[in-house]
N, C-alpha and C positions, 0 to 999 in steps of 0.2 A: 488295665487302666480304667475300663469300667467298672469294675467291680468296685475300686477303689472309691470311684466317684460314689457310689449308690451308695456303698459302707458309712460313709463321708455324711451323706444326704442321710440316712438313717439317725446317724448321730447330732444333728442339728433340725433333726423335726422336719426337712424338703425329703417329702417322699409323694413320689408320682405315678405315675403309671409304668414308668418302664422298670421303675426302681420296682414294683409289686410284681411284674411279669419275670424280671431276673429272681428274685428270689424264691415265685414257686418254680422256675425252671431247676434253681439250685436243688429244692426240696424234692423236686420227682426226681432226678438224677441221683441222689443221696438215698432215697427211702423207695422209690419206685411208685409205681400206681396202686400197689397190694396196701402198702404199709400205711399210706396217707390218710383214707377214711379212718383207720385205727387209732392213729396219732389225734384225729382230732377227735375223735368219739373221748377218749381218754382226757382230752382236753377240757371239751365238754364239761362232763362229768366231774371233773377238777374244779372248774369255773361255780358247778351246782354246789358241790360240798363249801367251797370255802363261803358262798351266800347263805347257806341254812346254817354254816358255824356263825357267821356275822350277824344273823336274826336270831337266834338260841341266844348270843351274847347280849343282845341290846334285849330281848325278854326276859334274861333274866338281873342286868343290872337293874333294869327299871321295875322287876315285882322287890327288890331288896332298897329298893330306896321310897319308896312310898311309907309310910307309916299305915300302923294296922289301925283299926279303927276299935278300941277294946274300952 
């Protein structure tokens, strides 16, 4: 029943504190304490790549749309 509820609360943006405490409880019991740091490191590093492709992107539409100065 609570689980329900918190799923519930996830899906309409109420999310609390017990709703954050069930879900890393889910997350340790699922992955354990080894795998955790891992999963986020990975995450991490996912989060870095997809901002340096987002910055490459906007550097190089904006050197292709300036005009040259010739």
């Amino acid at each position: 029943m609570y689980l329900h509820m918190a799923i519930a609360a996830l899906i309409f943006g109420q999310i609390g504190w017990p709703q954050i405490v069930l879900i890393v409880a889910i997350a340790l019991l699922l992955f354990g304490g080894r795998k955790i740091p891992e999963l986020m490191r990975g995450l991490g590093q996912g989060i870095r790549e997809f901002k340096k492709g987002m910055n490459e992107d906007k550097t190089q539409s904006g050197e292709s749309n300036t005009p040259s100065k010739n």
